[in-house]
C-alpha positions as CSV (number, residue, x, y, z in Angstrom):
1,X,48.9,-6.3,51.7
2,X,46.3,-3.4,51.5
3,X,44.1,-2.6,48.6
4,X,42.2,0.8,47.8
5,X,42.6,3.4,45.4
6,X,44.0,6.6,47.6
7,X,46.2,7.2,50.1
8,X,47.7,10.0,52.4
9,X,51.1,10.0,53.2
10,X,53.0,11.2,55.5
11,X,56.4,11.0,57.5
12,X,57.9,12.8,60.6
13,X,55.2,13.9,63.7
14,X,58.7,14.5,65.1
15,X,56.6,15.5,68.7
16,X,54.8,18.4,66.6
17,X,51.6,18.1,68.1
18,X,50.1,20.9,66.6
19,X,51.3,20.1,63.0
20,X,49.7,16.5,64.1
21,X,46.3,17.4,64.5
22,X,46.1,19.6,61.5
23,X,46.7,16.9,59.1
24,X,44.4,14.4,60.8
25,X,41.4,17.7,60.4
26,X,42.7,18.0,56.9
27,X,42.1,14.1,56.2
28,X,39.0,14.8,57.5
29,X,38.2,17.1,55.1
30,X,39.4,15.4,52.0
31,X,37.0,12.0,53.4
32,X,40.5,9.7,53.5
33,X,39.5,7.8,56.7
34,X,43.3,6.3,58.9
35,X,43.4,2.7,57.4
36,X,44.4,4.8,54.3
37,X,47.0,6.9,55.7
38,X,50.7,5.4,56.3
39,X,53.1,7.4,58.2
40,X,57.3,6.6,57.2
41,X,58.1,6.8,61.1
42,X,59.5,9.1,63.4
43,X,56.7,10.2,65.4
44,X,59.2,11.9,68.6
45,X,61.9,14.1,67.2
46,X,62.5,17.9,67.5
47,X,59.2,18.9,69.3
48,X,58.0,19.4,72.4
49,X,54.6,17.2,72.6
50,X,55.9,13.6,71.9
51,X,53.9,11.9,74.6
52,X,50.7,13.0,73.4
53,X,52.0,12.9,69.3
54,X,52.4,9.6,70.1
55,X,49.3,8.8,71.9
56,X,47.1,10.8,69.0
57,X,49.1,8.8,66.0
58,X,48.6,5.4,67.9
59,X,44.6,5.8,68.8
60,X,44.2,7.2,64.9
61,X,44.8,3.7,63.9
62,X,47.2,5.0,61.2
63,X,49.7,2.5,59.6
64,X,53.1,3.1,60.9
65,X,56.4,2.1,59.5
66,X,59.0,2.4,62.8
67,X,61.4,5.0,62.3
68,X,65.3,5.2,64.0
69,X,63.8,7.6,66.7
70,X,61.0,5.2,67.6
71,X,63.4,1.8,67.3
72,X,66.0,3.9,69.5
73,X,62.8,4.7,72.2
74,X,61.6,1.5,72.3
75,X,64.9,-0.4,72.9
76,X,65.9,2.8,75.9
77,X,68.8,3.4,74.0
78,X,71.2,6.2,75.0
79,X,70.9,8.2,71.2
80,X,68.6,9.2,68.6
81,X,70.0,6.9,66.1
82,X,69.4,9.5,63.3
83,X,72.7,9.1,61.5
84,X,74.6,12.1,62.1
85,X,78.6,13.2,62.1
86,X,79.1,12.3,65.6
87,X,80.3,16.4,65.8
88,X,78.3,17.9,63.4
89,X,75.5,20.6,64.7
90,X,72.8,17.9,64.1
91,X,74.5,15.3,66.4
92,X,75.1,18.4,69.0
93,X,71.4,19.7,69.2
94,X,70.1,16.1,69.3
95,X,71.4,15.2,72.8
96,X,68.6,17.8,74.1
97,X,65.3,16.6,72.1
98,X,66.3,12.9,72.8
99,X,67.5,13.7,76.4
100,X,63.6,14.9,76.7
101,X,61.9,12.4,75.2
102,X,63.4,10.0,76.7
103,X,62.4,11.7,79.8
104,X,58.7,11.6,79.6
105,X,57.8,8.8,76.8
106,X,55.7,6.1,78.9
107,X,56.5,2.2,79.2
108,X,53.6,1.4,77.5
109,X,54.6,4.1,74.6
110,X,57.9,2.4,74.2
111,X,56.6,-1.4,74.1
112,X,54.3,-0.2,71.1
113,X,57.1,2.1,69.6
114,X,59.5,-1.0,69.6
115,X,56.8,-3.0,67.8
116,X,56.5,-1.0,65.0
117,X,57.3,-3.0,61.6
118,X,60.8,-1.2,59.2
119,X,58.7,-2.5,56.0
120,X,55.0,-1.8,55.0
121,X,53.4,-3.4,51.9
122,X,51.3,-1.4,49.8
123,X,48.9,-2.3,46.7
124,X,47.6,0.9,44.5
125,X,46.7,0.8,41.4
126,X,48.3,-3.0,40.6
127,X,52.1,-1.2,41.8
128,X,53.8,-2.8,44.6
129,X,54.6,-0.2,47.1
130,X,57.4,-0.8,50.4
131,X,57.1,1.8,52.9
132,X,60.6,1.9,54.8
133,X,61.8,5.0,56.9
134,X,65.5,5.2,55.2
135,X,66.7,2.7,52.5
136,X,66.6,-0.7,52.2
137,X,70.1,-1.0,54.1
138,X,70.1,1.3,56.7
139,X,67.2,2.1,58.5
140,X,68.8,5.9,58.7
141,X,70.3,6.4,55.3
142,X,69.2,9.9,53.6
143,X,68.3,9.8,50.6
144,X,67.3,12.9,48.7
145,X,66.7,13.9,45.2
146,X,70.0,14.8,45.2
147,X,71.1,11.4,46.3
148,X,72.6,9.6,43.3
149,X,70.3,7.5,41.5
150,X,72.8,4.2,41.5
151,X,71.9,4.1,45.4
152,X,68.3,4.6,44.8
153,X,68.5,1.5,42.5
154,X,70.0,-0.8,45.0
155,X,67.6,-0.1,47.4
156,X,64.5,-0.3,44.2
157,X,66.3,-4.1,43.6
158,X,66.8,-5.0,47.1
159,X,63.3,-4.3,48.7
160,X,61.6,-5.9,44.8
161,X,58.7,-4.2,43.9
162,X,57.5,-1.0,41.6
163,X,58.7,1.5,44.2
164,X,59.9,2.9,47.8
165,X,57.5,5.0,49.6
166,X,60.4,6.9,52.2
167,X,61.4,8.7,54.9
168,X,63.8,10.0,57.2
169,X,65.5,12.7,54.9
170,X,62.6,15.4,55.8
171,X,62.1,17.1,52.1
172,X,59.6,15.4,49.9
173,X,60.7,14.6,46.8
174,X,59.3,12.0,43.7
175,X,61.3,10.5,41.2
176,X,60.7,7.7,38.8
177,X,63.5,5.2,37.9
178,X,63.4,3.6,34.8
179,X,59.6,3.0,35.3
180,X,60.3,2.6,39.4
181,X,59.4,4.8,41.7
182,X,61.0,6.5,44.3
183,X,58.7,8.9,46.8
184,X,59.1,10.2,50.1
185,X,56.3,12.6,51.1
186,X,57.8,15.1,52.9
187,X,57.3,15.5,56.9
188,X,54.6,17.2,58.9
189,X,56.8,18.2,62.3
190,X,59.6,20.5,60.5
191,X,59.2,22.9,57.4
192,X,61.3,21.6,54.5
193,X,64.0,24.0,54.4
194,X,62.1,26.1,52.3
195,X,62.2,29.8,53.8
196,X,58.2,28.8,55.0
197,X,56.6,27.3,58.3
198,X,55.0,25.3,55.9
199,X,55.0,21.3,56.7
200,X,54.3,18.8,53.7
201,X,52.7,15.3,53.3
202,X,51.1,13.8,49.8
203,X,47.9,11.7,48.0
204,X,48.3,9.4,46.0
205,X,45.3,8.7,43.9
206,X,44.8,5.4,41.0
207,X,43.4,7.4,38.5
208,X,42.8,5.8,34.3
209,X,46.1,7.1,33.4
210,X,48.0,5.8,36.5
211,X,49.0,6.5,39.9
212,X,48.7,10.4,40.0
213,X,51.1,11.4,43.5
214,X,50.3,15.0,44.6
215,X,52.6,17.0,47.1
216,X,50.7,19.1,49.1
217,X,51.3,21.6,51.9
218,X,49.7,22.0,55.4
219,X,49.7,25.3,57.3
220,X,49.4,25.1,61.2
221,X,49.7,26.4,64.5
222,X,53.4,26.6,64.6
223,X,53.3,29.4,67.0
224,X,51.4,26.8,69.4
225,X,54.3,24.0,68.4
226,X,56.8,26.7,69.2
227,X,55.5,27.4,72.5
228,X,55.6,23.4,73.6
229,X,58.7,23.4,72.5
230,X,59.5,26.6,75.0
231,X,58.2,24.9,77.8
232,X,60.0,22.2,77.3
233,X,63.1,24.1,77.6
234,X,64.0,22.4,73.9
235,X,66.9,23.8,71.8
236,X,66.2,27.4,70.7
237,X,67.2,26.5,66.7
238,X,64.5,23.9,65.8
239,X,61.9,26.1,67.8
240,X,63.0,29.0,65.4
241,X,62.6,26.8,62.6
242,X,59.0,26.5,63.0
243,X,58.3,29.7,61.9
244,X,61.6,30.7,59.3
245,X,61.5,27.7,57.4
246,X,64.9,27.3,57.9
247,X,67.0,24.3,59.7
248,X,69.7,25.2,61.7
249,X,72.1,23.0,60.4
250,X,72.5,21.7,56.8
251,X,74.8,18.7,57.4
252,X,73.0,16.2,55.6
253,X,72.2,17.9,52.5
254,X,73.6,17.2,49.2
255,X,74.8,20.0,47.0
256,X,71.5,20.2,45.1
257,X,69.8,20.5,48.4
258,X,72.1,23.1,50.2
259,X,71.4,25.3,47.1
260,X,67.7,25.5,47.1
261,X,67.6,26.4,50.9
262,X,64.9,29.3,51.5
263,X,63.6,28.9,47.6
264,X,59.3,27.9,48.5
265,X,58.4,25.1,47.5
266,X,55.3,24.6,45.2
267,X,52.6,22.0,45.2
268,X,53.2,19.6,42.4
269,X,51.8,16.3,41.1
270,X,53.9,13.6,39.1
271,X,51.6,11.1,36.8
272,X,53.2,7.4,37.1
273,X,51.7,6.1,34.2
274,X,49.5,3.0,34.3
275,X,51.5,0.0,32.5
276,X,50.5,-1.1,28.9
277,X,48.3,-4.0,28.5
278,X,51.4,-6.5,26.4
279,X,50.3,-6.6,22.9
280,X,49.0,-9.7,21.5
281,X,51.2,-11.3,18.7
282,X,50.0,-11.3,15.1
283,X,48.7,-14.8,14.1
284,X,51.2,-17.0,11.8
């Protein structure tokens, strides 16, 4: 367990080097040193710099839950892992950012990858935080805002706890569930499907009220992201993406999410509120 009163959060390097660097200057500048930092997992993904994203994530000394893409690189498998329709547009474009990853990710890269633990404990603010990459069943289930609540809850009662800190969906989202919590911080190496090049991540702070759980955006070099991702000869849709803000496909979305594509997203910050002290029992 680890114990301190903020934290930045992110998910989803997905190989964007540039994107990489810029939140690592920006933790920098708010003073939150890497043993209070958790990443949900994914660091290889759409981009075109995952040997180095890798190599600058594991020399920060940032916590790391393992994500599908990093269990599916360290075991050599033949596949992302990341859930899709087998012929949906996301299963199609896949086959090339895996194809080249797999090509250039190092042994040593892949030992460390496969190491990676699917749970992390956190402690802030007295609540008990798991960080997992998809649900508490899959390690590549998406789950959204959109996603219904009942399998929210599941996951909440399987993993025990005051909340889920997640990943894998790529939009960042917070919801509380009957005094549980249910975050995911958004990810740093695609835009959220929100018409901006924007990428997201959030704080979360122990403040007298409670935990207070900011989402906050990060501009970057996309344009320097995009050109990797040129000369890696990667699929001409996610390179686009960078700088539209939009994905290519939106197979995975719910309803609720389909709808707000291209709508900007604002910075926002939910209050969890501290629990009450129980009240003592008037004396018989």
């Amino acid at each position: 367990m680890t114990r301190d009163r903020t934290w930045l959060l992110f998910g989803g390097p997905y190989g964007n080097l540039q994107a990489t660097q810029a939140l690592l200057a920006e933790a920098g500048r708010l003073g939150i040193p890497p043993d209070r930092m958790l990443c949900t997992g994914d660091l290889v993904a759409y981009c075109g710099n995952p040997v180095e994203t890798i190599d600058l994530i594991r020399e920060s000394g940032i916590a790391v839950v393992g994500g599908n893409c990093d269990e599916q690189l360290g075991a050599s498998a033949s596949d992302c892992g990341c859930g899709f329709e087998p012929d949906s547009a996301c299963a199609r474009l896949s086959a090339a950012w895996y194809a080249f990853a797999d090509s250039v990710v190092r042994p040593d890269q892949r030992r460390w990858l496969a190491s990676l633990p699917g749970r992390i404990d956190l402690q802030i603010g007295g609540r008990s935080l798991a960080a997992i990459h998809g649900s508490a069943h899959s390690i590549n289930s998406f789950i959204f805002a959109g996603t219904p609540e009942g399998e929210k809850r599941r996951s909440l009662d399987a993993l025990g706890g005051d909340g889920v800190i997640g990943g894998h969906s790529g939009l960042p989202f917070t919801q509380l569930l009957g005094g549980r919590l249910w975050h995911n911080p958004g990810v740093i190496g695609m835009p959220a499907n929100d018409g901006t090049p924007r990428v997201w991540f959030s704080i979360v702070s122990e403040t007298e009220a409670g935990l207070a759980i900011a989402h906050r955006a990060l501009p970057y070099d996309h344009e320097g992201a995009q050109a990797a991702m040129r000369s890696a000869g990667l699929p001409e849709s996610y390179r686009k993406a960078l700088a539209t803000g939009l994905w290519p496909s939106l197979d995975v979305l719910p309803d609720r999410e389909r709808a707000e594509t291209g709508r900007p997203i604002t910075e926002a910050s939910t209050l969890w509120p501290a629990r009450q002290p129980a009240r003592a029992l008037p004396a018989v």
